[in-house]
Biotite code that builds the C-alpha atoms (Angstrom):
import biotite.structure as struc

atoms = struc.array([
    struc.Atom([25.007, 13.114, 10.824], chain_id="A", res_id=1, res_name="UNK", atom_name="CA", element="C"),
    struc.Atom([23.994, 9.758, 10.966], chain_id="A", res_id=2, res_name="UNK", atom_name="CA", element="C"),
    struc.Atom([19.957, 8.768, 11.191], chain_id="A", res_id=3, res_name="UNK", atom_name="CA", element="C"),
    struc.Atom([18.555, 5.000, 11.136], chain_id="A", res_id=4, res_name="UNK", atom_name="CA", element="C"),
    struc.Atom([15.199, 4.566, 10.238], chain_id="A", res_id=5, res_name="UNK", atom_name="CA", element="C"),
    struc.Atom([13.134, 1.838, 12.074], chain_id="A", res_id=6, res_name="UNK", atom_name="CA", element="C"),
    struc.Atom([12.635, -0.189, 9.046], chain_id="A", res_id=7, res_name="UNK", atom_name="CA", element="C"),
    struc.Atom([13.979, -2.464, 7.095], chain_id="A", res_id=8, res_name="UNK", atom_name="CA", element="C"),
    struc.Atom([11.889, -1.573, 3.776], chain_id="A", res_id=9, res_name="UNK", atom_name="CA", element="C"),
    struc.Atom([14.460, 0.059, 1.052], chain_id="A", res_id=10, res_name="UNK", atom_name="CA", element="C"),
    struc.Atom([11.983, 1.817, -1.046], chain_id="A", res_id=11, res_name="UNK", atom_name="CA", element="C"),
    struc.Atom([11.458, 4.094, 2.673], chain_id="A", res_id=12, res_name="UNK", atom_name="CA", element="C"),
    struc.Atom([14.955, 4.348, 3.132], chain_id="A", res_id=13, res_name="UNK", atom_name="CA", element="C"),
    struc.Atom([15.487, 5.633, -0.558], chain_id="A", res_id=14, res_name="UNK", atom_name="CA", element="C"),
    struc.Atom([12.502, 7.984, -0.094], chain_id="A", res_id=15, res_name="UNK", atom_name="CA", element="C"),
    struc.Atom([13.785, 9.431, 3.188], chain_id="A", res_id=16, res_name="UNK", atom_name="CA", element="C"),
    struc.Atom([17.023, 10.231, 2.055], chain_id="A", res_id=17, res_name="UNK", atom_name="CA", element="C"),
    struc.Atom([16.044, 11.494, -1.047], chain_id="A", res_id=18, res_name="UNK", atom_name="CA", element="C"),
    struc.Atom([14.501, 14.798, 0.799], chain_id="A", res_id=19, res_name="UNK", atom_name="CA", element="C"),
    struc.Atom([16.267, 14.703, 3.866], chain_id="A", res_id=20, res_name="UNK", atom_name="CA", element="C"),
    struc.Atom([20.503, 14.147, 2.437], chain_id="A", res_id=21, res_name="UNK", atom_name="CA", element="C"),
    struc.Atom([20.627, 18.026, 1.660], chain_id="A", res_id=22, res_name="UNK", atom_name="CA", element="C"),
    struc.Atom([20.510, 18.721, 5.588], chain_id="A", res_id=23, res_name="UNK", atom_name="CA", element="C"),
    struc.Atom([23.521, 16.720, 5.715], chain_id="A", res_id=24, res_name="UNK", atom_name="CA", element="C"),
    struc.Atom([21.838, 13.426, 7.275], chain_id="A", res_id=25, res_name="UNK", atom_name="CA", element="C"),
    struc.Atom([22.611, 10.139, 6.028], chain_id="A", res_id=26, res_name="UNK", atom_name="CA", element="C"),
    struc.Atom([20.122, 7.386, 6.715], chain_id="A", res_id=27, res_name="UNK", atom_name="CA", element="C"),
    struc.Atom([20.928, 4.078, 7.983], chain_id="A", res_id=28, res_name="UNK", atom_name="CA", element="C"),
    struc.Atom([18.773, 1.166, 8.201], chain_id="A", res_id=29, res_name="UNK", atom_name="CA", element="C"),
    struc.Atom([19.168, -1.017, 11.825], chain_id="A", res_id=30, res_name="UNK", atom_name="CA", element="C"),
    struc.Atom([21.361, -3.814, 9.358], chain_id="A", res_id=31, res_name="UNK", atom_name="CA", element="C"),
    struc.Atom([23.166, -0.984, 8.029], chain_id="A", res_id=32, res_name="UNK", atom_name="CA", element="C"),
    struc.Atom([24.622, -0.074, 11.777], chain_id="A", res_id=33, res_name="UNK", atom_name="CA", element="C"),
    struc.Atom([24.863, -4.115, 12.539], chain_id="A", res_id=34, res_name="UNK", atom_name="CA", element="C"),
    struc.Atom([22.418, -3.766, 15.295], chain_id="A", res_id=35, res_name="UNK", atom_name="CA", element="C"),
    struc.Atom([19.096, -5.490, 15.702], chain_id="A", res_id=36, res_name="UNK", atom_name="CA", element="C"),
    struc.Atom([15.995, -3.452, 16.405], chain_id="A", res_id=37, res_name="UNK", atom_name="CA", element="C"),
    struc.Atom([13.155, -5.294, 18.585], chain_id="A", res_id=38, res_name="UNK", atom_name="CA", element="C"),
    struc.Atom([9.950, -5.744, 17.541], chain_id="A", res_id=39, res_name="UNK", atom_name="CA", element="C"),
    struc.Atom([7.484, -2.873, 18.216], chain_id="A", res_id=40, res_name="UNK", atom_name="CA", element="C"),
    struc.Atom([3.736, -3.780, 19.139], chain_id="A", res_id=41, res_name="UNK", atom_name="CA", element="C"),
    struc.Atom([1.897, -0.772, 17.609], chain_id="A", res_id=42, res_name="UNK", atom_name="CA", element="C"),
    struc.Atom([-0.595, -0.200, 20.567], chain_id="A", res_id=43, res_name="UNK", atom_name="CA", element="C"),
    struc.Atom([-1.330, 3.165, 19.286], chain_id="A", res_id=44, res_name="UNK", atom_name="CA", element="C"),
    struc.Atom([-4.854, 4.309, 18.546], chain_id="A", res_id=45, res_name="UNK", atom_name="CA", element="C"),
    struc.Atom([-3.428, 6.949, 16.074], chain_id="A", res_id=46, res_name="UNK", atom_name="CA", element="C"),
    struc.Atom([-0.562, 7.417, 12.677], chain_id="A", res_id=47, res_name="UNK", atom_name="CA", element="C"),
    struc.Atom([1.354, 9.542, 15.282], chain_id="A", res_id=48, res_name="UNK", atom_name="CA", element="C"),
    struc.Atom([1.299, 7.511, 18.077], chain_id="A", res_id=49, res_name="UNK", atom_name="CA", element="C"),
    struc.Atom([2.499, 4.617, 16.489], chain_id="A", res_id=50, res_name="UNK", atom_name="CA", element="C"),
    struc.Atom([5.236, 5.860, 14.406], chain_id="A", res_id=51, res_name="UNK", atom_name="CA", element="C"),
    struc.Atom([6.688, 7.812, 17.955], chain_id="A", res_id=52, res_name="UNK", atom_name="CA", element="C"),
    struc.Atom([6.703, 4.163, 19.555], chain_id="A", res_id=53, res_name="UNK", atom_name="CA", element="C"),
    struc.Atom([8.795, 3.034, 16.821], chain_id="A", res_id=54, res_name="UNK", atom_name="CA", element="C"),
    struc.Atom([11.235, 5.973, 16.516], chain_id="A", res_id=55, res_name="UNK", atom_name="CA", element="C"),
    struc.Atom([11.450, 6.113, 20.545], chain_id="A", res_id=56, res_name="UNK", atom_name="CA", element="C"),
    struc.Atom([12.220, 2.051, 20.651], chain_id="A", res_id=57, res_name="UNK", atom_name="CA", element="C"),
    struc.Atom([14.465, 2.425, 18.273], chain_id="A", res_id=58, res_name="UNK", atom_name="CA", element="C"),
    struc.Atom([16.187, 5.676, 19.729], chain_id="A", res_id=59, res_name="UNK", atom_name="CA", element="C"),
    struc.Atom([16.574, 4.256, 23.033], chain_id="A", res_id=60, res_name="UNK", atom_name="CA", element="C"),
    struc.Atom([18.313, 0.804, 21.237], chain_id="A", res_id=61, res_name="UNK", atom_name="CA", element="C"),
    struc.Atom([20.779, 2.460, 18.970], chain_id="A", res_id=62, res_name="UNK", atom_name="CA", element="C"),
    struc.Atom([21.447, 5.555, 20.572], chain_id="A", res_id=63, res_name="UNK", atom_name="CA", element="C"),
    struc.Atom([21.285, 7.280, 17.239], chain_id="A", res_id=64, res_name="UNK", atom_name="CA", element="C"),
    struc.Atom([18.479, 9.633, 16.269], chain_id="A", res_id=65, res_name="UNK", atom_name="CA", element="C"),
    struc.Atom([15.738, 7.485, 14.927], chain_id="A", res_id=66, res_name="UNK", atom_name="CA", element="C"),
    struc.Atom([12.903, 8.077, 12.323], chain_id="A", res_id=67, res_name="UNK", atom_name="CA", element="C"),
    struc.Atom([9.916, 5.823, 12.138], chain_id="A", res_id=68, res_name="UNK", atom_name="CA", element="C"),
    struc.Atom([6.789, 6.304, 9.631], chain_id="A", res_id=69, res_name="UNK", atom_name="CA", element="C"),
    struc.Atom([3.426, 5.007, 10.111], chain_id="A", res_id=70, res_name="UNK", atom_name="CA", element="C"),
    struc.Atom([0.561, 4.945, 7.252], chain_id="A", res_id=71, res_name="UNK", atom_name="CA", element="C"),
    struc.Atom([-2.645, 4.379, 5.839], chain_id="A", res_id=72, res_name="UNK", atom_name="CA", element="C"),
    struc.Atom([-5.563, 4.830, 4.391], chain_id="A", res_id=73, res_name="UNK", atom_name="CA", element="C"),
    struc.Atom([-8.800, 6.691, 5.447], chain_id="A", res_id=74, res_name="UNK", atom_name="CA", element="C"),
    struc.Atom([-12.423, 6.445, 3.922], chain_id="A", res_id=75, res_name="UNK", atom_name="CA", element="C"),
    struc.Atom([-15.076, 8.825, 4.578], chain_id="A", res_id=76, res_name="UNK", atom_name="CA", element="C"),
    struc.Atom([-17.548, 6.811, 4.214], chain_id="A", res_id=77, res_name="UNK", atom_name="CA", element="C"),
    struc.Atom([-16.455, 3.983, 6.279], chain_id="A", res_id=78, res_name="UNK", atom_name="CA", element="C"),
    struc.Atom([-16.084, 6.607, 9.164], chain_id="A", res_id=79, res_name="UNK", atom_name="CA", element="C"),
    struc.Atom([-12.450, 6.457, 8.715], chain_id="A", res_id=80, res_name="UNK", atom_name="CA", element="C"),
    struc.Atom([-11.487, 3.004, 7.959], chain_id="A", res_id=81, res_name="UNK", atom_name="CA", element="C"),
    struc.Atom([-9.712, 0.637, 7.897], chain_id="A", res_id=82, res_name="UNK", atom_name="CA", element="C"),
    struc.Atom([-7.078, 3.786, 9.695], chain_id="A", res_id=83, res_name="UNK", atom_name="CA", element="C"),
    struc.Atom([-4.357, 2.526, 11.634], chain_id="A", res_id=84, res_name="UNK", atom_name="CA", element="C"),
    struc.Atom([-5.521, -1.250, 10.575], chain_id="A", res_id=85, res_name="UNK", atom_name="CA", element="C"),
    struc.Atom([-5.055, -0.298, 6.997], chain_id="A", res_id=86, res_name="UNK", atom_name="CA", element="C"),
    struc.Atom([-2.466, -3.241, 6.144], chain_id="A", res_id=87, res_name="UNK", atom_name="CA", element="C"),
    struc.Atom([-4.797, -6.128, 8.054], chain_id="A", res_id=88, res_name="UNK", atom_name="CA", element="C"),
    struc.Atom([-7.854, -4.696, 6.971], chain_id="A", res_id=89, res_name="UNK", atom_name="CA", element="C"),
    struc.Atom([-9.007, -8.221, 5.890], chain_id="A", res_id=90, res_name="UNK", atom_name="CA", element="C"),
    struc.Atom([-7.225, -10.430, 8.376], chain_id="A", res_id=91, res_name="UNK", atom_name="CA", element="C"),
    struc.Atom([-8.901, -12.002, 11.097], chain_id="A", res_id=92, res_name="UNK", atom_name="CA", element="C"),
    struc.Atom([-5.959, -11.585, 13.763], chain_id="A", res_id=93, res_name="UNK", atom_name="CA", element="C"),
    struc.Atom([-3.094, -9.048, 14.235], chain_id="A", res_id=94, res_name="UNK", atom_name="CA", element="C"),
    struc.Atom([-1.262, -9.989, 11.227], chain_id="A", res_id=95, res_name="UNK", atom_name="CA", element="C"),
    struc.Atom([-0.944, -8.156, 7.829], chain_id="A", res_id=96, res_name="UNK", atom_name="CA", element="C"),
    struc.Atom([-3.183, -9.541, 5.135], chain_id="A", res_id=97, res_name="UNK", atom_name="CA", element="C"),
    struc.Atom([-2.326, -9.331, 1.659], chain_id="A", res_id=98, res_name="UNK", atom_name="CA", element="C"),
    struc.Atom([-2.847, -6.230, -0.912], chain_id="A", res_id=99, res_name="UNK", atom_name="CA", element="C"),
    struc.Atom([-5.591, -8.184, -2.767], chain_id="A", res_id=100, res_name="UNK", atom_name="CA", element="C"),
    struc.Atom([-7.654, -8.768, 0.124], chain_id="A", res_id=101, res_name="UNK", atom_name="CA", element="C"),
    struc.Atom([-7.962, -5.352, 1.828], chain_id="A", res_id=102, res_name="UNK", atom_name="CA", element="C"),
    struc.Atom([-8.620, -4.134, -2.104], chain_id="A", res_id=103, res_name="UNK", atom_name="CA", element="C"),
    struc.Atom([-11.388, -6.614, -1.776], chain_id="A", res_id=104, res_name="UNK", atom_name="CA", element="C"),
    struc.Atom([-12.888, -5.798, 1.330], chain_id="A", res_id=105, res_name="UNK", atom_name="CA", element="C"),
    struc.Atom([-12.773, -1.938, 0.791], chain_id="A", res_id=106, res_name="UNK", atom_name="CA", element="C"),
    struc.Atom([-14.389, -3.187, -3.040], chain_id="A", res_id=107, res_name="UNK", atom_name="CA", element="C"),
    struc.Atom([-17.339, -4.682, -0.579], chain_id="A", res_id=108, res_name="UNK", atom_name="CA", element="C"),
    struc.Atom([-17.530, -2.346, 1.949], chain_id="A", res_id=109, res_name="UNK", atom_name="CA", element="C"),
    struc.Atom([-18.015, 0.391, -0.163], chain_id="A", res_id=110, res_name="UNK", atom_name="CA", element="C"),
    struc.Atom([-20.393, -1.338, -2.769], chain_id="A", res_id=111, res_name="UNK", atom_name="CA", element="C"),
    struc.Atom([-22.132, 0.916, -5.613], chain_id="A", res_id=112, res_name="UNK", atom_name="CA", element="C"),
    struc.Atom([-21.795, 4.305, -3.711], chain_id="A", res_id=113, res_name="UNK", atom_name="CA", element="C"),
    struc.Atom([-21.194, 6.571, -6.257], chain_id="A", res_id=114, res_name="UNK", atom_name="CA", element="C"),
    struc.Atom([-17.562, 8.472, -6.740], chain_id="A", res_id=115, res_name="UNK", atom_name="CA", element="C"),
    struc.Atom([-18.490, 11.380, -4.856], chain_id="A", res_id=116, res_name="UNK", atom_name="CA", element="C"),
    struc.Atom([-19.666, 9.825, -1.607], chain_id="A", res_id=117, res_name="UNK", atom_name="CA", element="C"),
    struc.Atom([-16.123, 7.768, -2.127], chain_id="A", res_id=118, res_name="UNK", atom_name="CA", element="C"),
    struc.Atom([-13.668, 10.373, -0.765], chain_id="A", res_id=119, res_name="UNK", atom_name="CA", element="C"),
    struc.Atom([-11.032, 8.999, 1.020], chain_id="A", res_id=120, res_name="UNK", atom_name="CA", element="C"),
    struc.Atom([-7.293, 9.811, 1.824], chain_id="A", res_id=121, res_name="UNK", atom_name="CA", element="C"),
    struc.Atom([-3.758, 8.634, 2.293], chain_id="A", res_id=122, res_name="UNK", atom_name="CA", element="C"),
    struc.Atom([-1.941, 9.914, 5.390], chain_id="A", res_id=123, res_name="UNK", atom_name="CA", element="C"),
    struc.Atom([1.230, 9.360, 7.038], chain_id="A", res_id=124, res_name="UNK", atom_name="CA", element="C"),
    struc.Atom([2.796, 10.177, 10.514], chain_id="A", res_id=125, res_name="UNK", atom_name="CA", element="C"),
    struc.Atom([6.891, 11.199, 10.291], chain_id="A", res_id=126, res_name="UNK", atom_name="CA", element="C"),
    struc.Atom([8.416, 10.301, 13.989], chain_id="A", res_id=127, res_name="UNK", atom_name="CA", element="C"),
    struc.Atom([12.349, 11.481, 15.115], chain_id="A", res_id=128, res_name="UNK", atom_name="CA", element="C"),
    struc.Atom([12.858, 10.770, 17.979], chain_id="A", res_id=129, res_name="UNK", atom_name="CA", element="C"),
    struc.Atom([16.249, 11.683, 19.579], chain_id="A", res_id=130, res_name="UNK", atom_name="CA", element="C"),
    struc.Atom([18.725, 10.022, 22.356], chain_id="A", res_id=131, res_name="UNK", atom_name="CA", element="C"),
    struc.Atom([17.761, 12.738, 24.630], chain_id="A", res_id=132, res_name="UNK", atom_name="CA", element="C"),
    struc.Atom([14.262, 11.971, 24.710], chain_id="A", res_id=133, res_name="UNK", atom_name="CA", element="C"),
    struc.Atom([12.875, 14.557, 22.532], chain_id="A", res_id=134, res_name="UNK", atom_name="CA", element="C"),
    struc.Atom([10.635, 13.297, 19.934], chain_id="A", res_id=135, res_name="UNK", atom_name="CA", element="C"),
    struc.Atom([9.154, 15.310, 16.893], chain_id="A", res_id=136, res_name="UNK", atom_name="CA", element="C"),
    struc.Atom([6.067, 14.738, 14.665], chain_id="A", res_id=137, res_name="UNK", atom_name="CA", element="C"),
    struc.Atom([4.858, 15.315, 11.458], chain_id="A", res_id=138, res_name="UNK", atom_name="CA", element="C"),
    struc.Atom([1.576, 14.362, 9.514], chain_id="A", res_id=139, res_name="UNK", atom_name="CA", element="C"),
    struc.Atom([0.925, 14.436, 5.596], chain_id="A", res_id=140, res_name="UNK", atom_name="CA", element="C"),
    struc.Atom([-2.029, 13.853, 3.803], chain_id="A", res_id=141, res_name="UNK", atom_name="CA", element="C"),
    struc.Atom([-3.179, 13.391, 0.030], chain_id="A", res_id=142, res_name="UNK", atom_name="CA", element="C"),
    struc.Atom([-6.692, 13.438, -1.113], chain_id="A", res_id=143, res_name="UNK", atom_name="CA", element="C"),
    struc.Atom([-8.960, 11.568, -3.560], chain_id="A", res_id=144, res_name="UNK", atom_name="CA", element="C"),
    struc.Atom([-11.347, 9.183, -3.717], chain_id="A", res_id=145, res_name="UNK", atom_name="CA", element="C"),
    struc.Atom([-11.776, 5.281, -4.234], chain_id="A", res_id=146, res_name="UNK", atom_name="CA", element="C"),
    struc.Atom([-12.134, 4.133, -7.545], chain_id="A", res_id=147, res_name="UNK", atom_name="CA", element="C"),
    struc.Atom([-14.713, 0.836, -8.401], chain_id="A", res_id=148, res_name="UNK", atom_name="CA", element="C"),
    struc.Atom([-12.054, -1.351, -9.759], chain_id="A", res_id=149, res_name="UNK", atom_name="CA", element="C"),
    struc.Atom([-8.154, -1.856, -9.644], chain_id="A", res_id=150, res_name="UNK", atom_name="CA", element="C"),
    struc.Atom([-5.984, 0.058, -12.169], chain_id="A", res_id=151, res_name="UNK", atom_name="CA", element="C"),
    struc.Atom([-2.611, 0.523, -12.985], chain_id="A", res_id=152, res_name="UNK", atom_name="CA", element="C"),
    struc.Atom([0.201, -2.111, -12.194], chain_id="A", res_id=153, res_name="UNK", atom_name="CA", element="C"),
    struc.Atom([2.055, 0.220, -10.086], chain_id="A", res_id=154, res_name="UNK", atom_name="CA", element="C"),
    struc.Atom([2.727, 1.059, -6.600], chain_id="A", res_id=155, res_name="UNK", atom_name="CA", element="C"),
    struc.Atom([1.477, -1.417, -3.728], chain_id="A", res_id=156, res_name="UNK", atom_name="CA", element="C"),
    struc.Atom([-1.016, -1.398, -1.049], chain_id="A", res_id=157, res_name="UNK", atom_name="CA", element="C"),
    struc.Atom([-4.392, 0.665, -2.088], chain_id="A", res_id=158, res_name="UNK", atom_name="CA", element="C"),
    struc.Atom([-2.856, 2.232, -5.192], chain_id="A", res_id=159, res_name="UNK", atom_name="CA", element="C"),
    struc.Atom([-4.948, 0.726, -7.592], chain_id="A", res_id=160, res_name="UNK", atom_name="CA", element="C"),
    struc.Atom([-8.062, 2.019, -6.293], chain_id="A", res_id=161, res_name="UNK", atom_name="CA", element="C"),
    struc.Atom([-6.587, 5.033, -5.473], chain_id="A", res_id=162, res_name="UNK", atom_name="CA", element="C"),
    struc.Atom([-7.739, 7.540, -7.759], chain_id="A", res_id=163, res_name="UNK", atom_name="CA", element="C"),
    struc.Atom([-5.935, 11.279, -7.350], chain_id="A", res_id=164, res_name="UNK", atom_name="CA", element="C"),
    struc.Atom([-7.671, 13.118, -10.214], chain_id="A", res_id=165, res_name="UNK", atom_name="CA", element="C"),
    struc.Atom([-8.408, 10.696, -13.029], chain_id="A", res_id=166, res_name="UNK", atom_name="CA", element="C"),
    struc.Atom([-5.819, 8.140, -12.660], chain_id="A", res_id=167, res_name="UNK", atom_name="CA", element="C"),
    struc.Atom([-4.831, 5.639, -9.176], chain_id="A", res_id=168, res_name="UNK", atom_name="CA", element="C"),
    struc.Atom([-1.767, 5.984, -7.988], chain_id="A", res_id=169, res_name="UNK", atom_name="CA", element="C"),
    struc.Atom([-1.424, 2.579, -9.869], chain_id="A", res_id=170, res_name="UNK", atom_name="CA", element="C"),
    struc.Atom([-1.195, 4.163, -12.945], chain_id="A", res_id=171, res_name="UNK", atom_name="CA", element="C"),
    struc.Atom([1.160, 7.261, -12.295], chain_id="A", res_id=172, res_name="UNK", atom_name="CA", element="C"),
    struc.Atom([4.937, 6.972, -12.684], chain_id="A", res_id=173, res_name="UNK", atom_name="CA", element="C"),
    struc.Atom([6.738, 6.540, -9.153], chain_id="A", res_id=174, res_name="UNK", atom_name="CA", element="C"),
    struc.Atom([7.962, 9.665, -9.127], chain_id="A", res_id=175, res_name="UNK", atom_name="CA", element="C"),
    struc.Atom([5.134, 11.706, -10.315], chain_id="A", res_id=176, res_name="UNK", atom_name="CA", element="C"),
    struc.Atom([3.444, 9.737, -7.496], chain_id="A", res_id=177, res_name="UNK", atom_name="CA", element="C"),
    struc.Atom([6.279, 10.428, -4.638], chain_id="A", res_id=178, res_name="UNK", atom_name="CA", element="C"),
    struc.Atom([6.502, 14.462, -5.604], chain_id="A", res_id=179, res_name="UNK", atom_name="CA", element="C"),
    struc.Atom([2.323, 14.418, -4.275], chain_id="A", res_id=180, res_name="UNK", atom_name="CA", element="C"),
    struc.Atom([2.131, 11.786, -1.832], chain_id="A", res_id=181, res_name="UNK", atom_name="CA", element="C"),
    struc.Atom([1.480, 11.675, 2.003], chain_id="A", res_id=182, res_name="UNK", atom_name="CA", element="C"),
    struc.Atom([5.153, 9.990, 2.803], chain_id="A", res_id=183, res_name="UNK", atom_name="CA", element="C"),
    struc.Atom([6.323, 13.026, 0.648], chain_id="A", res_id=184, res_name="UNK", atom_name="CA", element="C"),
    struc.Atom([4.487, 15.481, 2.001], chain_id="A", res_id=185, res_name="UNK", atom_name="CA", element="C"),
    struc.Atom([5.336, 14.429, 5.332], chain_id="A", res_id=186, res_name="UNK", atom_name="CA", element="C"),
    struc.Atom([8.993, 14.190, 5.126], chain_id="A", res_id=187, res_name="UNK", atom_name="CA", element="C"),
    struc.Atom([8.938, 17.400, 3.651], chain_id="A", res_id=188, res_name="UNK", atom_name="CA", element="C"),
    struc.Atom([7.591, 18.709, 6.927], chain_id="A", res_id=189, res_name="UNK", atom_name="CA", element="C"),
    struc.Atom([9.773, 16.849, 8.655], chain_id="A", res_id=190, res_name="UNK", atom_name="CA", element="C"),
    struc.Atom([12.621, 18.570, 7.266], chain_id="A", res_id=191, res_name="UNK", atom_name="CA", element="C"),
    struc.Atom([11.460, 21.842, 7.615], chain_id="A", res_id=192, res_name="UNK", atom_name="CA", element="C"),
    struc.Atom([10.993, 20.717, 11.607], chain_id="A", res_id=193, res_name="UNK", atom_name="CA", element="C"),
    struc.Atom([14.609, 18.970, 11.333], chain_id="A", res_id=194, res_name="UNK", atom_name="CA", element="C"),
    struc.Atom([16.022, 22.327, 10.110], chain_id="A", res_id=195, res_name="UNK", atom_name="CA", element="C"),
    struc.Atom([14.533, 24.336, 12.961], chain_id="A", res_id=196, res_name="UNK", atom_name="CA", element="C"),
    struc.Atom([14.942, 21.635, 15.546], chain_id="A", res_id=197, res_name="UNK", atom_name="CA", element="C"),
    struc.Atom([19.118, 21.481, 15.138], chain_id="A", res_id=198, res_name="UNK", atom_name="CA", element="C"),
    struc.Atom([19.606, 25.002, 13.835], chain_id="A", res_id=199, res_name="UNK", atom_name="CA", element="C"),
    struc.Atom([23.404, 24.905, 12.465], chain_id="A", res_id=200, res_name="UNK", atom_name="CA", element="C"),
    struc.Atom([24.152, 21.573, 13.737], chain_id="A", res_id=201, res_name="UNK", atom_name="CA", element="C"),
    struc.Atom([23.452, 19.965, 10.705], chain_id="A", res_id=202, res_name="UNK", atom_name="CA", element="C"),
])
């Protein structure tokens, strides 16, 4: 059974298939299927709300079952920022600022409090959303806390201040850092909801 997912970033698409090809699902991205997905304004004031308006857009375009992720990070500290405006943390308008400025605002916001008043964690919302107007919803999460400086040459994003135990998520190999993540975690759940959602259609 044939699934696009609402993005066009590969490193997704290989993680999504990765845990959901045993139900029998094969992902497609919207170039994959020759179609062209609009753009989505992400007017949601939560993870879930805005990865449903992506999966639902996309849904209602292709006419193929649709999954659609949204993610970020969430301080304690900062009252749960930056949230939903995780990748434009920094910017002054809508649009996405780069890696090294959010690192450098979340450096500034947080200043000298010390590593245990640093807690923060990664989550991420898991939207299918089906022709027929049913739409599921997952959430993962993965704790730690935010390190004082950038480590590791890995990952992307808030990795290198991401510390999960003694080392960011910078410094971990990719795949010892998918098998804990929140995008892991939360397709994992989504599977489990997949399975029970289509029974022995797929």
């Amino acid at each position: 059974m044939t699934f696009l997912i609402a993005t066009g970033n590969m490193h997704k698409k290989i993680e999504f298939e990765r845990i959901l090809s045993p139900l029998g699902i094969e992902i497609k991205t919207a170039k994959d299927l020759g179609i062209e997905l609009p753009e989505v304004e992400e007017t949601g004031t939560t993870f879930e709300e805005n990865a449903i308006l992506k999966a639902e857009s996309g849904a209602a375009v292709s006419g193929y079952p649709t999954l659609s992720d949204d993610s970020g990070l969430s301080v304690d500290a900062l009252g749960g920022a930056p949230g939903i405006y995780s990748a434009r943390y920094a910017s002054m308008s809508d649009d996405n600022a780069d890696d090294e400025a959010n690192n450098n605002k979340l450096l500034s916001e947080l200043g000298d409090l010390p590593l245990s008043q640093r807690t923060a964690h990664y989550v991420c919302a898991v939207a299918c959303a089906f022709p027929n107007g049913e739409t599921l919803v997952v959430r993962g999460e993965c704790h730690g806390h935010i390190g004082f400086e950038r480590r590791g040459t890995g990952g992307f994003g808030y990795d290198p201040l991401f510390l999960k135990g003694e080392k960011t998520f910078a410094e971990i190999p990719p795949e010892e850092k998918d098998a804990q993540s929140h995008r892991s975690v939360a397709l994992h759940l989504m599977s489990d909801r997949l399975k029970e959602y289509m029974g022995d259609k797929i």
